[in-house]
C-alpha positions in Angstrom: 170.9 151.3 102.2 169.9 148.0 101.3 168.8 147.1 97.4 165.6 145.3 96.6 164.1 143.7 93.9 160.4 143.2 93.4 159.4 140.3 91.9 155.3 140.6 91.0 153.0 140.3 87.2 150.9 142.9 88.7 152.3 146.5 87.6 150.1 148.5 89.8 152.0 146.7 93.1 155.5 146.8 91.0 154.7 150.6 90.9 153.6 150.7 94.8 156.7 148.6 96.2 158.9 151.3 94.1 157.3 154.2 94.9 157.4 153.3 98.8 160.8 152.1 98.8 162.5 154.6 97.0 161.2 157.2 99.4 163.0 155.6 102.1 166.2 155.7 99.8 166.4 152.3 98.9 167.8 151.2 95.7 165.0 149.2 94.4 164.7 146.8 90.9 161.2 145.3 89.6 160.6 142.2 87.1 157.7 141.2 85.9 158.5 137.4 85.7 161.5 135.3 88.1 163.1 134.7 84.8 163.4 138.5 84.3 164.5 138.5 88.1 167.1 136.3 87.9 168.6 138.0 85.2 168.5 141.5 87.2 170.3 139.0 89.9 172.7 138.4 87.8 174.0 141.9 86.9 172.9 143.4 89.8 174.1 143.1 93.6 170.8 142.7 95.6 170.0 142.3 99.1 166.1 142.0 99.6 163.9 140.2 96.8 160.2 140.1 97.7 158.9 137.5 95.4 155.0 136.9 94.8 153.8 133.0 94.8 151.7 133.4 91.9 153.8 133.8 88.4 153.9 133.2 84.4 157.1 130.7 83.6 158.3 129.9 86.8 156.4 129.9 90.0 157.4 131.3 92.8 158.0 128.9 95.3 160.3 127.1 92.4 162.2 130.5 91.9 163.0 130.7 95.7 164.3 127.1 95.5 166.6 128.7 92.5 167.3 131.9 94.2 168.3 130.3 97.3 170.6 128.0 95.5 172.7 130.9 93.2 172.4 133.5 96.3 172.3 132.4 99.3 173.3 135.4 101.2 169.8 136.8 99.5 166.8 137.6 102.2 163.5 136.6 100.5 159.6 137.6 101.5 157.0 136.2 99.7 154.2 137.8 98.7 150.6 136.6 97.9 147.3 137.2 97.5 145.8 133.1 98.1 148.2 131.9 100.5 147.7 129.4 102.8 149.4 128.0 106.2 150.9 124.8 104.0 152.4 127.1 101.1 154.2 129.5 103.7 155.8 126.6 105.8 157.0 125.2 102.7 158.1 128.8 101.6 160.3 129.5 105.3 161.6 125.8 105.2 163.0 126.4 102.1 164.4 129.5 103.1 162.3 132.2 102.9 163.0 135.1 105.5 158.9 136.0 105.9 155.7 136.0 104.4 153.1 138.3 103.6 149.5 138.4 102.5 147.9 141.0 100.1 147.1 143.7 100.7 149.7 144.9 103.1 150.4 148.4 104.4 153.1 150.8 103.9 154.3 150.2 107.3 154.4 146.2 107.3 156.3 146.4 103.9 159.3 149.2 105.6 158.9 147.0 109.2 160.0 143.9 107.2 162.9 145.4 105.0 164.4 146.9 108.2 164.3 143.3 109.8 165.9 141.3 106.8 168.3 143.9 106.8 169.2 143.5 110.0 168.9 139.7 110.3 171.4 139.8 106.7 173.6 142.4 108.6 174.0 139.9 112.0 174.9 136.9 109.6 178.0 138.7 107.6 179.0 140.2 111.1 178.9 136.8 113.1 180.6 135.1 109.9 183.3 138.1 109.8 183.9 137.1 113.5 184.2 133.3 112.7 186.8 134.2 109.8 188.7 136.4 112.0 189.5 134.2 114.7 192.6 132.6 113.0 194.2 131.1 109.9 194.3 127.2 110.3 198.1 125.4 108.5 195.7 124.6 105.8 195.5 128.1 104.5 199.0 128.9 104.4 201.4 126.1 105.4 205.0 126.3 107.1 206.3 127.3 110.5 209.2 129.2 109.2 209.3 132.7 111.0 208.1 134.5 107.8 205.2 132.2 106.9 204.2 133.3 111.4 204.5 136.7 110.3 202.8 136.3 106.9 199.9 134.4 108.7 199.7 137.5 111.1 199.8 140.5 108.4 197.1 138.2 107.2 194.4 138.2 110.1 195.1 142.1 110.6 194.7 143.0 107.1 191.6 140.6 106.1 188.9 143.0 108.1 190.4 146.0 106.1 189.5 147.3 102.8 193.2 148.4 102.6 195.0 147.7 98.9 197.6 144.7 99.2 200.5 144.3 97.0 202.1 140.7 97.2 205.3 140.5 95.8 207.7 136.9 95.3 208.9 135.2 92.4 206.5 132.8 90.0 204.9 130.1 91.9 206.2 131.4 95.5 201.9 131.6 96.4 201.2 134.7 95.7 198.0 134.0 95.1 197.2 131.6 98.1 197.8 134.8 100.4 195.5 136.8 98.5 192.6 134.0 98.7 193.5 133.5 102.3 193.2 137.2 102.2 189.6 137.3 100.9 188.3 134.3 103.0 189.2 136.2 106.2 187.4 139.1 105.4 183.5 140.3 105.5 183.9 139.8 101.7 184.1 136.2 101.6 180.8 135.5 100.7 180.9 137.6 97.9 183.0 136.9 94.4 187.3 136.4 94.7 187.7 137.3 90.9 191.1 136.9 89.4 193.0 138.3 86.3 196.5 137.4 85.3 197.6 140.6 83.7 200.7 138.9 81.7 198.3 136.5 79.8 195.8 138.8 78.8 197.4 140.7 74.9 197.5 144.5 75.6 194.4 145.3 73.0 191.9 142.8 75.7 193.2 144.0 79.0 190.8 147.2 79.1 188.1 145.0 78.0 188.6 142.3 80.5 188.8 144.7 83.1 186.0 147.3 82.3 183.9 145.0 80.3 182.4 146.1 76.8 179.2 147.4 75.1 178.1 145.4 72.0 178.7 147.0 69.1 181.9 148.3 70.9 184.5 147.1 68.7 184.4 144.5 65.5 184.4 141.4 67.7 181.8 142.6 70.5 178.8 141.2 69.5 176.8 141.1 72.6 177.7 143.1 76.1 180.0 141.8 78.7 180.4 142.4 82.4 184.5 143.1 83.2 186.2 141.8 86.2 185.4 144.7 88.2 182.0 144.3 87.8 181.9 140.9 88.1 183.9 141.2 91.4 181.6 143.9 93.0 181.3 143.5 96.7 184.1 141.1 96.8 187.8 140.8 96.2 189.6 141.6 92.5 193.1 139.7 92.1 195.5 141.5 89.7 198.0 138.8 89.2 201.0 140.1 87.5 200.3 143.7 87.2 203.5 144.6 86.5 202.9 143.4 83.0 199.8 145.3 82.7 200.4 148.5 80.1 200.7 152.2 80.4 197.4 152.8 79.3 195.5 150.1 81.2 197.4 151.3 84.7 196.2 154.6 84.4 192.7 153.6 84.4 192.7 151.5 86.8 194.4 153.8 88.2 191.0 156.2 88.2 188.9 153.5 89.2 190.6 153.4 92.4 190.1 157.1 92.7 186.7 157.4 91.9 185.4 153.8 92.6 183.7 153.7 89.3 184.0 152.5 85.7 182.6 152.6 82.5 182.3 150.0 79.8 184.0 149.8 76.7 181.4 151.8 74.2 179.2 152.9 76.6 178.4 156.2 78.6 176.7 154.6 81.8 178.8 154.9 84.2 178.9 151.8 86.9 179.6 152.1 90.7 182.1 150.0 92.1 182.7 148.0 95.4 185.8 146.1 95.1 188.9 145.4 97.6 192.1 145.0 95.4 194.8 142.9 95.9 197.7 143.0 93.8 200.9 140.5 92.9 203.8 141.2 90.7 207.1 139.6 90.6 208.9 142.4 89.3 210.5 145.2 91.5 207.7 147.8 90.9 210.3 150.6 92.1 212.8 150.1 90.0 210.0 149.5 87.2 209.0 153.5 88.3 212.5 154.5 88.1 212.3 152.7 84.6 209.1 154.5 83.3 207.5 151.1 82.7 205.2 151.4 86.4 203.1 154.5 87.1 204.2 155.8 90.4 200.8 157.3 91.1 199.4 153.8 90.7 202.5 151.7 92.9 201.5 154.2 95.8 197.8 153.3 95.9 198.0 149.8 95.9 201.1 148.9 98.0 199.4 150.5 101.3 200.0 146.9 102.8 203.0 145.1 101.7 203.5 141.5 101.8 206.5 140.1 100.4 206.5 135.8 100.2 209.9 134.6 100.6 211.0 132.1 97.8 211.1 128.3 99.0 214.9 127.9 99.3 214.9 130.3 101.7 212.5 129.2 104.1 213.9 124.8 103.9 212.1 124.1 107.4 208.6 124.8 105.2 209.3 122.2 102.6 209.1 118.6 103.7 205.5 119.9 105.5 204.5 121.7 102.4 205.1 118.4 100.5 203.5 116.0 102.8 200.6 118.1 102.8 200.6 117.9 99.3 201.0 114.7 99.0 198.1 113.8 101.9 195.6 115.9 99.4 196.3 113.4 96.8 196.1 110.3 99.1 199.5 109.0 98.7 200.6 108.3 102.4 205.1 108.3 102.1 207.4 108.8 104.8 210.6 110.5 104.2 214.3 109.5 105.4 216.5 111.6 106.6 218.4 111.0 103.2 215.0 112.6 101.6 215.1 115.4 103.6 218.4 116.6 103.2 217.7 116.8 99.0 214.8 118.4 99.8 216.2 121.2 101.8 219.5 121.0 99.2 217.4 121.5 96.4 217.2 125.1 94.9 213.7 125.4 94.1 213.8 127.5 91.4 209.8 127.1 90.6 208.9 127.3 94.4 206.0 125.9 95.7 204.5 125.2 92.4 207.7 123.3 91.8 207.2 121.0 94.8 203.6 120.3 94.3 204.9 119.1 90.7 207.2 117.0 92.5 204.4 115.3 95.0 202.3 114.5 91.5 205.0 113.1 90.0 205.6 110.7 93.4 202.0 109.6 93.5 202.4 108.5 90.3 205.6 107.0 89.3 206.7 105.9 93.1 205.7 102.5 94.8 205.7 101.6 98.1 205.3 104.0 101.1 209.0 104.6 101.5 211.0 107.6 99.9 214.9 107.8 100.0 217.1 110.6 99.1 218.1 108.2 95.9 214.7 108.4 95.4 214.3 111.6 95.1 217.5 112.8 93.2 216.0 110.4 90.6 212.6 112.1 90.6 213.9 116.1 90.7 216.6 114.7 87.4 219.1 115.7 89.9 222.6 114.7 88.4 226.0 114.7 90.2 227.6 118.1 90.7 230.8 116.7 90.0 232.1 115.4 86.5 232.6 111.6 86.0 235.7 110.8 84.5 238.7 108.5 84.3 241.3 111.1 85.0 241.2 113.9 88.8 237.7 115.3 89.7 237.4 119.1 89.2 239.3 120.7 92.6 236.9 121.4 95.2 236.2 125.1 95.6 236.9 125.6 91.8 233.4 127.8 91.7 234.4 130.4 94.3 238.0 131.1 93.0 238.3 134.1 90.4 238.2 133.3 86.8 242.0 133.1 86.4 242.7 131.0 89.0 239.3 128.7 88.1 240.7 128.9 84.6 244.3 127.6 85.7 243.1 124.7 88.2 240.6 123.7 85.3 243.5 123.8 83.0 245.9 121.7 85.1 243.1 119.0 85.8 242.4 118.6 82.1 246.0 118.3 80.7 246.6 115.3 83.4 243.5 113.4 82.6 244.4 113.5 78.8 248.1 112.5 79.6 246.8 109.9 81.4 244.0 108.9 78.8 247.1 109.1 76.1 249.6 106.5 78.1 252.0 109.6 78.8 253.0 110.4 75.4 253.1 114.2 75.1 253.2 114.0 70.6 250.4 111.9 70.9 248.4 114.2 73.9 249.4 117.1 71.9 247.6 115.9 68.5 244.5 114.5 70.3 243.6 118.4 72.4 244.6 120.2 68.8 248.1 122.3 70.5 252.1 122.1 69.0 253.8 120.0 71.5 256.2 122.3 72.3 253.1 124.6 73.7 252.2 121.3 75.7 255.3 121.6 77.0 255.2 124.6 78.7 252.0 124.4 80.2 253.6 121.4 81.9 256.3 123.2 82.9 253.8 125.9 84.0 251.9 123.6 86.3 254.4 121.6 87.4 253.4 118.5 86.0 256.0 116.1 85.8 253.9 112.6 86.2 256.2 109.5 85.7 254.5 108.5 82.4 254.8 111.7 81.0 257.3 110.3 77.8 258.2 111.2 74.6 256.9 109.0 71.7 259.6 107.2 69.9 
């Protein structure tokens, strides 16, 4: 059933409105005042406000203007006892769904909730159909076989009020899925609320998420919606739950379960309507296995798994990923193919949010419209892989051998380049790497090093 507020200075139709409606099971509100009615609309998710013309502080015809601005989605009727043909065009052109002239009957007042409630109904369906007819590249960019599938588990999931956990390391997009997520659904209109679990200290967390009474602890000196609340009706984020304590898991845990919460220092309890998505970049399994994760709670919320691959392994993403990037802050480059072989070289280790970095820092510090791979090695602080010396480079391969025979090549390859810095002379080799020369010796012997130059001193 639909909820309705009743906006009116006259009691006696306050107390007829609520009287009516609630008989037909409607959940209805009253203010005596817009200014009062706003507030209710603030705390309170409402569907139908009938709203009189005539009222103390803020008239009504401003108030629609306001309430049409904050919430849109809202179906208003005015009401009013001195209307005229003028006052009720102005009313519907600025948004109003209808308009009614005291008195009214019983059956006028249940005809009209049942039509707004229909007419709000066909809007969220025929917007729920728009949203599900696809997910443009500007949602969620790539072409990579696992950004196709993540685009897919997207558009079948969005119309469902199935839990999501997204797992991928920090800055992978987590969080872009779960806001593509939201926009796709029948939720969209209503509020994507986010909480990053890991920056929130462990004495807030409840707080933040179940909101507070004042007087509820020293610092709560006036009441305070939580993140559930505020996200009623639409979409809550819980960004790095894995960080989120024992305590705090279990209940949210119950909020799942029972769909409703209760503030911090207060006995009300609140009803809840709120799709959850969850991220983490910790292996919540092995986090179970651990103790540290409730198992109870990983169940519930990974119904629908989406896991986001990190950057380096999905290179045919990046150069699009960066020109699109790049196009959002209007700095037109092209690319070489010297460009895009240090892109797709590069390891990535901060993901997307890495490369988005990386198109800020080109739109400032680059000029001209042309990027080279020198370019961008100088950009990303890329150095050479292999040392710069006088003396042999570092074998090739040296990485992948075992640690004896790394140890030995390394070995051999720094004993020549210090003969050769020291002209040959094994005393004088021997005093400048700290070793008895007779232990230089050896390891010459051992390697086989027997270099022209290699000389006594005399």
């Amino acid at each position: 059933m639909a909820s309705i507020l009743i906006i009116d200075d006259e009691p006696g139709i306050r107390r007829t409105f609520t009287s009516s409606l609630e008989d037909e099971k409607y959940k209805v509100f009253s203010a005596e005042d817009a200014l009062a009615g706003i507030e209710i609309l603030k705390n309170e998710i409402i569907d139908i406000v009938f709203l009189d013309v005539l009222l103390p502080k803020l008239g009504g015809i401003e108030a629609l203007e306001k309430i049409k601005t904050q919430w849109p989605a809202v179906e208003i009727v005015m009401i009013s006892g001195h209307a005229n043909i003028d006052m009720a065009v102005r009313a519907v052109k600025l948004g109003a769904f209808d308009f009614l002239e005291k008195p009214f009957s019983l059956d006028k007042i249940l005809t009209v909730c049942r039509n707004a409630a229909e007419i709000k109904n066909l809007k969220e369906e025929n917007k729920s159909l728009k949203r599900i007819s696809g997910i443009s590249s500007e949602d969620i960019i790539g072409t990579s076989a696992s950004i196709r599938d993540i685009r897919e588990m997207v558009k079948q999931s969005a119309e469902s009020d199935a839990r999501i956990l997204i797992t991928g390391e920090n800055g992978a997009g987590k969080e872009v899925i779960a806001r593509a997520i939201h926009q796709c659904s029948a939720r969209a209109d209503n509020p994507f609320v986010d909480v990053n679990c890991a920056a929130i200290p462990e004495t807030l967390i409840e707080s933040e998420l179940f909101g507070h009474e004042k007087g509820a602890f020293t610092d709560a000196v006036s009441t305070r919606k939580g993140r559930f609340e505020m996200a009623h009706g639409g979409t809550l984020f819980l960004d790095e739950i894995g960080d989120m304590s024992l305590s705090a898991q279990a209940k949210v845990l119950r909020v799942i379960q029972e769909q409703k919460i209760e503030r911090l220092g207060g006995e009300k309890t609140i009803e809840t309507d709120v799709r959850i998505i969850a991220a983490t970049n910790h292996d919540l399994e092995k986090a179970c296995e651990e103790g540290r994760f409730r198992q109870d709670l990983f169940f519930r919320l990974n119904v629908i798994p989406i896991h986001v691959p990190p950057l380096r392994e999905r290179p045919e993403d990046i150069s699009m990923l960066l020109c699109h990037f790049l196009k959002l802050l209007k700095a037109e480059k092209s690319l070489d193919a010297g460009a895009l072989e240090v892109l797709t070289s590069h390891d990535w280790p901060g993901n997307v949010r890495e490369l988005k970095n990386l198109a800020e820092r080109i739109s400032v510090m680059h000029q001209g419209t042309d990027i080279t791979g020198s370019d961008l090695e100088k950009l990303l602080n890329k150095k050479s892989k292999k040392p710069q010396n006088t003396g042999n480079h570092v074998p090739d391969g040296i990485l992948e051998r075992n640690y004896n025979e790394a140890k030995d090549s390394f070995e051999k390859c720094y004993l020549e380049f210090q003969l050769l810095k020291n002209n040959g002379i094994i005393t004088r080799t021997a005093e400048a790497i700290g070793i008895y020369p007779s232990n230089l010796h050896a390891k010459l012997r051992k390697y086989n090093i027997t270099a022209a130059n290699v000389k006594e001193e005399t």
